[in-house]
C-alpha positions as CSV (number, residue, x, y, z in Angstrom):
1,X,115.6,83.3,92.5
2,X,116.1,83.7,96.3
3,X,115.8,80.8,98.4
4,X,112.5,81.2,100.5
5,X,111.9,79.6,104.0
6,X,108.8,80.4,106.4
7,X,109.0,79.8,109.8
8,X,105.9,80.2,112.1
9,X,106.0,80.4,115.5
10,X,103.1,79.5,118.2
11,X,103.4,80.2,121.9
12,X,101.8,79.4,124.6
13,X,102.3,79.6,128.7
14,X,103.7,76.3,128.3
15,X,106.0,75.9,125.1
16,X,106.9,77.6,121.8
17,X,106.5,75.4,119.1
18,X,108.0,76.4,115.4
19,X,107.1,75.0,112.2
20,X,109.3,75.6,108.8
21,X,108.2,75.4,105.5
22,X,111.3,74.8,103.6
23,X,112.3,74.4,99.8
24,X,112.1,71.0,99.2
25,X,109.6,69.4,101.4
26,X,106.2,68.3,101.2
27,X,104.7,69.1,104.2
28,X,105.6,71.8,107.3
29,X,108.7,70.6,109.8
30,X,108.0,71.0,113.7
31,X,110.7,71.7,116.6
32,X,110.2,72.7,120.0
33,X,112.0,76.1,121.3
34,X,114.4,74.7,124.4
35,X,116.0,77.1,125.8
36,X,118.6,75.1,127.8
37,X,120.7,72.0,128.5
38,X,117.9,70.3,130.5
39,X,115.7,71.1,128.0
40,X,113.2,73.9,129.4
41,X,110.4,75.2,127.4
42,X,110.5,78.7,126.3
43,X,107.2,80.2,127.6
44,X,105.0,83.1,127.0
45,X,106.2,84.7,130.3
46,X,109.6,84.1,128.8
47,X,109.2,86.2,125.9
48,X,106.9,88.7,127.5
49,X,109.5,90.0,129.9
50,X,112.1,90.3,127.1
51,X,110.0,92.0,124.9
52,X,109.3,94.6,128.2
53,X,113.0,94.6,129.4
54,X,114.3,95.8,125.9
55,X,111.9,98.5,125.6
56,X,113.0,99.3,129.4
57,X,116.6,99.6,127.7
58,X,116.1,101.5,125.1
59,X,113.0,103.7,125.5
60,X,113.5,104.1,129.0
61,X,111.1,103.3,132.3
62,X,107.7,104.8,132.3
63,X,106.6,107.2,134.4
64,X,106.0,106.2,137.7
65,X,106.9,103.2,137.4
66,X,107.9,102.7,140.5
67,X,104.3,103.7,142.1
68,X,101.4,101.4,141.5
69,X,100.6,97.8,141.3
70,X,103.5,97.0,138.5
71,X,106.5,98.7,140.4
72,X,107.1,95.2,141.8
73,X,107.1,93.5,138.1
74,X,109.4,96.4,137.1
75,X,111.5,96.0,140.0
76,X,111.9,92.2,138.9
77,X,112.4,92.6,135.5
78,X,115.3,94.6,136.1
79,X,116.8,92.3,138.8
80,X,116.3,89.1,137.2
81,X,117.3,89.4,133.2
82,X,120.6,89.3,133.2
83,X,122.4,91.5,133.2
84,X,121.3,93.2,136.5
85,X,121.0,97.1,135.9
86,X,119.8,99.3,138.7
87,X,116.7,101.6,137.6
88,X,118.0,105.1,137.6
89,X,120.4,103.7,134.4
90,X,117.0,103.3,132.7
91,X,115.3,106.2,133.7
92,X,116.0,107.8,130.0
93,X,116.2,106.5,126.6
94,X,119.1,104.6,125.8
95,X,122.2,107.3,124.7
96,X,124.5,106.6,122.3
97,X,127.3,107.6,124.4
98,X,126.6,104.8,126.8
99,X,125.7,102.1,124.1
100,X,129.5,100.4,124.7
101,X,130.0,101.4,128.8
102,X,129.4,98.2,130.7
103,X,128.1,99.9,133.4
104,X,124.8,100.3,131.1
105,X,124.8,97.0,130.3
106,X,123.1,97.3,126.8
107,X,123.8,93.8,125.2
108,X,120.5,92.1,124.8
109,X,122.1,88.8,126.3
110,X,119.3,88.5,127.9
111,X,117.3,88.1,124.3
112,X,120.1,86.4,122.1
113,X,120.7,83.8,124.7
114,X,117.2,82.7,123.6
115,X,119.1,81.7,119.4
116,X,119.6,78.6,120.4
117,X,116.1,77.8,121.2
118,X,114.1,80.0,118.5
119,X,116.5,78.7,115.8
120,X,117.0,74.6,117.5
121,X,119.9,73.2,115.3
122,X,117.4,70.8,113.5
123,X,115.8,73.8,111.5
124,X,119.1,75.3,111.0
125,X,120.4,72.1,108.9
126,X,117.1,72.7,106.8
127,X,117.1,77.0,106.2
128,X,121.1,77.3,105.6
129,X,120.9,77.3,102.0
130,X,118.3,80.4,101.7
131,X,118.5,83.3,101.6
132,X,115.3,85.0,102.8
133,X,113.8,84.2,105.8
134,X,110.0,85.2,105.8
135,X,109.4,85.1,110.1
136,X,105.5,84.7,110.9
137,X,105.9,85.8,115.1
138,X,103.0,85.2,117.6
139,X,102.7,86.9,121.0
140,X,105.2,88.7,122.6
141,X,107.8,87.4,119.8
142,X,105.7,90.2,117.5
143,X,107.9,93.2,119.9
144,X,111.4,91.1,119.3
145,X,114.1,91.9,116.9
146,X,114.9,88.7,115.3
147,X,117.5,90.3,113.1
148,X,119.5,90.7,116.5
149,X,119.4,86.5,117.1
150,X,122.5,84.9,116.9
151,X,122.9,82.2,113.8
152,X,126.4,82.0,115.4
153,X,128.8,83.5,117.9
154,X,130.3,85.7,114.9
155,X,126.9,86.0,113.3
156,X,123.8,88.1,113.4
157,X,120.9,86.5,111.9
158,X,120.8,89.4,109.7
159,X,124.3,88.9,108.3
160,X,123.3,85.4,107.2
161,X,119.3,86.0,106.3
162,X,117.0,88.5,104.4
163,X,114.2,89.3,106.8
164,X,110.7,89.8,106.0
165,X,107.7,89.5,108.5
166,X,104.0,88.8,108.5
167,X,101.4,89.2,110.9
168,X,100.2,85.6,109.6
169,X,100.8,83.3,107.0
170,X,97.4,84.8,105.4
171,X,98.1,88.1,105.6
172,X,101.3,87.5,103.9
173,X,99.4,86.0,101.1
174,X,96.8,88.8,101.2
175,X,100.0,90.9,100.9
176,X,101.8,89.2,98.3
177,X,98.8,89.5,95.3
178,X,98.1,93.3,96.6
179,X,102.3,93.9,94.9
180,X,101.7,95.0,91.6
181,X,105.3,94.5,90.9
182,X,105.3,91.1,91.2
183,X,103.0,91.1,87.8
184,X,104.5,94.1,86.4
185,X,107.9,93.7,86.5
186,X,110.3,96.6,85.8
187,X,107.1,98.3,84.8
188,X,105.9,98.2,88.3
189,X,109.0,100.3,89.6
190,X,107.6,103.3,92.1
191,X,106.8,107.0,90.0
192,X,105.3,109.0,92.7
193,X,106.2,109.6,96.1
194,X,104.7,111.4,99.0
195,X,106.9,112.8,102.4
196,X,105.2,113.8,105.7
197,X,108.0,114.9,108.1
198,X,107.1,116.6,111.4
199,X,108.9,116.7,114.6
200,X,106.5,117.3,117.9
201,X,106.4,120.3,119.8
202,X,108.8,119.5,122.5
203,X,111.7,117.7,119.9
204,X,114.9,119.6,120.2
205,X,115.7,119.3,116.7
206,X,112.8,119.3,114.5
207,X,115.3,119.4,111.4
208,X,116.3,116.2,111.7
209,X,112.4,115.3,111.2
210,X,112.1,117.6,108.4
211,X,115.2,116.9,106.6
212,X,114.2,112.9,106.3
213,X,112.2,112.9,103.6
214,X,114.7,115.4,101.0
215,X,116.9,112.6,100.1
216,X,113.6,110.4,98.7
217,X,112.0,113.2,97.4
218,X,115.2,113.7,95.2
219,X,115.4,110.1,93.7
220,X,112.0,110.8,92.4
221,X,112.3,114.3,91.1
222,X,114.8,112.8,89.0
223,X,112.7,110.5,87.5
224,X,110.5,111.0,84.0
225,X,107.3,112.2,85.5
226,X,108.4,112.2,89.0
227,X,105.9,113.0,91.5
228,X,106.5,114.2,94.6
229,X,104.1,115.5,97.7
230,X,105.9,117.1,100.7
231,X,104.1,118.2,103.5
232,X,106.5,119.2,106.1
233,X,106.1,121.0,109.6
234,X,103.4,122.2,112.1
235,X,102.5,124.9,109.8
236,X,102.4,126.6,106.5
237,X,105.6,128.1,106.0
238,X,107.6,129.7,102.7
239,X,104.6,128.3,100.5
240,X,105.0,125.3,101.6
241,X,102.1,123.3,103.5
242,X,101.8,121.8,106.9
243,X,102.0,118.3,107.6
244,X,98.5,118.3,109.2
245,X,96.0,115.6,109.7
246,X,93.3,116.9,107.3
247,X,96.3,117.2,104.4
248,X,98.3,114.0,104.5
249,X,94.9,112.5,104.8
250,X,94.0,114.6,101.1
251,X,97.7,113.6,100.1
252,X,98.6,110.2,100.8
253,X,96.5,108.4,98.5
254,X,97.8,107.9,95.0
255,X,101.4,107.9,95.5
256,X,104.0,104.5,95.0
257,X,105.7,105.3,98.5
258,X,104.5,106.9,101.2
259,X,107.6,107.9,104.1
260,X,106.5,109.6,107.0
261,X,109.2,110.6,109.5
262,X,107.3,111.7,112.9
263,X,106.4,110.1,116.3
264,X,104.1,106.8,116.5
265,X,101.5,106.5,119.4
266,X,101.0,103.4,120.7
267,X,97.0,102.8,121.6
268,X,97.6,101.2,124.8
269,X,99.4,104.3,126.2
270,X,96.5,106.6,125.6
271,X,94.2,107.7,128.2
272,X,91.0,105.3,127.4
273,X,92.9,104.0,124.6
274,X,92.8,100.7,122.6
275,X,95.0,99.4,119.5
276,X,92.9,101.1,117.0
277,X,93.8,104.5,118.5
278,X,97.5,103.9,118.0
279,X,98.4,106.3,115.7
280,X,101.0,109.3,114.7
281,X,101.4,112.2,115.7
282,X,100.7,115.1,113.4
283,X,99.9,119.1,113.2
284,X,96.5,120.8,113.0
285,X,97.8,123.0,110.3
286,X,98.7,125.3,113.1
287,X,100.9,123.8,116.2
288,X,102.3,120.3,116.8
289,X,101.6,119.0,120.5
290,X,104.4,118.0,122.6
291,X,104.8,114.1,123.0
292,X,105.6,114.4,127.1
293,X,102.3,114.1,128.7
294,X,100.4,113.7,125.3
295,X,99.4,109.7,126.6
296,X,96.7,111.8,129.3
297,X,95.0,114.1,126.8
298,X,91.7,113.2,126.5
299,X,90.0,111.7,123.0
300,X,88.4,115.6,121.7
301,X,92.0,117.2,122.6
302,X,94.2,114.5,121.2
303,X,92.4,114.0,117.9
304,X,93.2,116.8,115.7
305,X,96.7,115.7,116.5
306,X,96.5,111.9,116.3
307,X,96.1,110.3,112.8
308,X,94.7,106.9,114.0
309,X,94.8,103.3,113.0
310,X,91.2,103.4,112.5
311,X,91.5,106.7,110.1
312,X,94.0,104.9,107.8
313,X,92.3,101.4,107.8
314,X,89.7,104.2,106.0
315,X,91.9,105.1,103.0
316,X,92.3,103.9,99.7
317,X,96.3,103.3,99.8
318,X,98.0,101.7,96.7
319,X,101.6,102.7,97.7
320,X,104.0,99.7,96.9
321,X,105.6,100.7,100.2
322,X,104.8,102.4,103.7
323,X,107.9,103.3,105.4
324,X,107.2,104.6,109.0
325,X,110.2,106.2,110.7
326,X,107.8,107.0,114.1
327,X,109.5,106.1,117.1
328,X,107.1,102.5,118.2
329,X,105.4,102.7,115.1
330,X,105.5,98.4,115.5
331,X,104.2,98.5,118.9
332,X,100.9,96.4,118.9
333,X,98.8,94.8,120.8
334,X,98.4,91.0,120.9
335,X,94.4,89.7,121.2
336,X,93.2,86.7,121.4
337,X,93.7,84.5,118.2
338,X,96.6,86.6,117.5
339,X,95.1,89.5,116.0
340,X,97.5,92.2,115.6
341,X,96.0,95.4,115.8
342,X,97.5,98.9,115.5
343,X,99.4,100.9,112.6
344,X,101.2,97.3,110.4
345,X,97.4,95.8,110.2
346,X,95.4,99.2,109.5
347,X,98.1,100.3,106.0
348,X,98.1,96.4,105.4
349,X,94.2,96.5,105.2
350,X,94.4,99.7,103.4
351,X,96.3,98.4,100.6
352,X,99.8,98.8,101.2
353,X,101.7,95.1,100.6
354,X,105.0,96.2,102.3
355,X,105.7,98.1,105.9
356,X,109.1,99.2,107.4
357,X,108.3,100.1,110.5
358,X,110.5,100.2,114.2
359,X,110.1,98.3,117.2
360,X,111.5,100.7,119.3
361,X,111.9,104.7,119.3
362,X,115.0,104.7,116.8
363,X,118.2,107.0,117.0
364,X,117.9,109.7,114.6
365,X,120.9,109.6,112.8
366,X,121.1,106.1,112.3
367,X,117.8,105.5,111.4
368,X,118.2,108.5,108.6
369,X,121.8,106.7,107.3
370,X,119.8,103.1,107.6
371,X,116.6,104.3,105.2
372,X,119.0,106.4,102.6
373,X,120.8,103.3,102.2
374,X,117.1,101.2,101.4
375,X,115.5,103.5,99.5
376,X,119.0,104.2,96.7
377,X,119.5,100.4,96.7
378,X,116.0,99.5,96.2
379,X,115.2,102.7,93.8
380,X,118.7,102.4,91.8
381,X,117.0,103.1,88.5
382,X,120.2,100.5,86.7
383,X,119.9,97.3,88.9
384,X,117.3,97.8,91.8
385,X,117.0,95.4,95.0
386,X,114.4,93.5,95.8
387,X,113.2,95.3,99.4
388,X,114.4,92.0,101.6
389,X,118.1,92.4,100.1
390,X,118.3,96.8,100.4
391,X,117.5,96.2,103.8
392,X,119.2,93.4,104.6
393,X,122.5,95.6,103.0
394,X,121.4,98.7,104.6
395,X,121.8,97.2,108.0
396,X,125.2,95.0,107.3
397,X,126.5,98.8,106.8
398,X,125.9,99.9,109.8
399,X,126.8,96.5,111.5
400,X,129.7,97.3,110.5
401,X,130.1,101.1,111.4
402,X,132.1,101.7,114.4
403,X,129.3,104.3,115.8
404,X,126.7,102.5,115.1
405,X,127.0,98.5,115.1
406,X,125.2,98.1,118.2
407,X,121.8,96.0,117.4
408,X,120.1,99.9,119.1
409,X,120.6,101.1,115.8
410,X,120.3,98.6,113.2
411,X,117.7,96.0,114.3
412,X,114.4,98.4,115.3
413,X,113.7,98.3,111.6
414,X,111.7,95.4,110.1
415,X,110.1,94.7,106.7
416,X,106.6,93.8,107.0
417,X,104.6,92.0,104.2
418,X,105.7,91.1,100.7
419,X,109.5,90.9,100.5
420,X,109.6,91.9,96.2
């Protein structure tokens, strides 16, 4: 039995406080986040232009940007995290060519010199003899990769730790008696699978969208009574059928894992858009639409093309697992009381326990090699892994891959509900 630790965090424009519940004790442990020697409170405005500045790194600036009442803030953002990076080295996503040139500068010391302060030495004394961490964030810490905090200089918090996180303490517990495996045991282990892979119009390569799902789809083929339901591409093609909005919508119900490799919208972006209309991106059973400029549609011409947060808080889901490899399929949007809305909270709702889902938009070759790795150790029909441990595994091996240890490739991906 894995050692279990929950640690909640609250902030505020003043503070971040942090309370553990830990094996062992009665009642919930609080420490203050203190991000330096003299003791200064890590604040909301803190975290808020971390969470910004990485998605700066790695997605690349925004469209004008540099136009507009938040050129300035963009301006600062870049200037003032260290280190400083001039903007026309974050005019793109991040390349992997670049990940190790200092001139780009893409070492998240501006986030992991926060470690000390989101994980104060006091609470370290009390988690180091777990070995699953279940991470409740609030605010801007929702958008953050813990996994890429330091537990020491030599040390990723993911080397040392099982993730999981929840959107609250609740939820979790919501999410924990929806698991049918926790009750059935081996009996509980997945059957049926269903695989919606489609690249958008303007992707380069749409086979590395369509090829994502054949690896899955052949663990459960070779299963007794395997089922599998792949929908792949903008339209029908050699018998097989499109991944359109109307058919994954038909399809996805039913199935013991639903994997669905294509772009995540986030609401926010949209023109007229709120969190409920975050969504991803599918086919009419015709044509795909090309992601560049898709943000300024209009609701009637981006709806046959958006499967939104609002549509899948509408289906009956009882999939033991939702994996979404959409680029920002974790972006939310923080409202008051913390409510996290957007794609974790509408599958959550609809009956899924467990999420994977990406904080950022994710390389595609690592991303592929980091969700084979999951799905064969979790799915090893002789001894399979709990969900916390495959991932936890699947990203030590690419920690320790020389093309792709950089925290780009490895961190974006975090478990989201029940850890079994």
């Amino acid at each position: 039995m894995a050692g279990i630790a929950l640690i909640e965090y609250f902030v505020s424009a003043v503070g971040t406080r942090i309370f553990l519940v830990a094996p062992g004790r009665a009642a919930p442990l609080v420490f203050d986040a203190r991000a330096d020697a003299e003791g200064r409170e890590v604040t909301e405005g803190d975290l808020l232009r971390r969470a910004r500045r990485l998605l700066v790194d790695f997605n690349g600036l925004p469209a004008g940007w540099d136009r507009g009442s938040a050129a300035e803030d963009y301006r600062r953002l870049l200037r003032e995290l260290p280190p400083a990076v001039p903007a026309q080295r974050r005019g793109q996503p991040v390349l992997q060519r670049n990940l190790r040139k200092p001139l780009f500068a893409y070492d998240l010391s501006y986030w992991e010199q926060l470690s000390g302060a989101l994980l104060p030495a006091a609470l370290k004394e009390e988690i180091e003899g777990c070995d699953l961490l279940c991470i409740v964030p609030h605010g801007s810490l929702h958008s953050l990769p813990f996994a890429a905090l330091r537990w020491s200089e030599q040390e990723y918090l993911a080397q040392r730790f099982g993730l999981c996180h929840a959107p609250s303490a609740t939820v979790l517990h919501y999410c924990r008696r929806k698991n049918r495996r926790r009750y059935a045991g081996a009996a509980g282990r997945p059957e049926s699978c269903f695989v919606a892979a489609i690249a958008a119009e303007d992707d380069e390569d749409p086979a590395d969208f369509e090829a994502d799902g054949e690896m899955l789809a052949g663990l459960f083929r070779g299963e007794p009574g395997g089922k599998v339901t792949s929908l792949v591409g903008a339209a029908p093609r050699d018998g097989a059928e499109p991944a359109s909005k109307e058919r994954i919508r038909e399809r996805m119900p039913g199935h013991d894992v639903v994997h669905m490799a294509c772009h995540g919208v986030f609401g926010g972006e949209l023109s007229g858009g709120d969190p409920l209309d975050s969504g991803l991106l599918v086919s009419n059973g015709a044509n795909a639409r090309p992601l560049g400029g898709f943000g300024s549609l209009g609701t009637e011409e981006r709806t046959p093309y958006l499967l939104s947060a609002r549509e899948i808080l509408r289906l009956p889901l009882d999939a033991d697992l939702v994996t979404l490899r959409a680029c920002s399929s974790g972006r939310t949007e923080i409202q008051s009381g913390d409510e996290l809305i957007g794609l974790q909270r509408a599958f959550l709702y609809a009956g899924t326990p467990s999420l994977i889902v990406s904080l950022w938009n994710v390389h595609k070759g690592s991303s592929q090699r980091l969700l084979n790795d999951f799905y064969r150790l979790w799915l090893d029909p002789r001894q399979p892994l709990p969900k916390w441990q495959a991932l936890q595994i699947a990203q030590r091996n690419l920690i320790e891959n020389a093309e792709y240890g950089h925290p780009y490739h490895w961190a974006a991906f975090i478990l989201v509900g029940d850890w079994l």
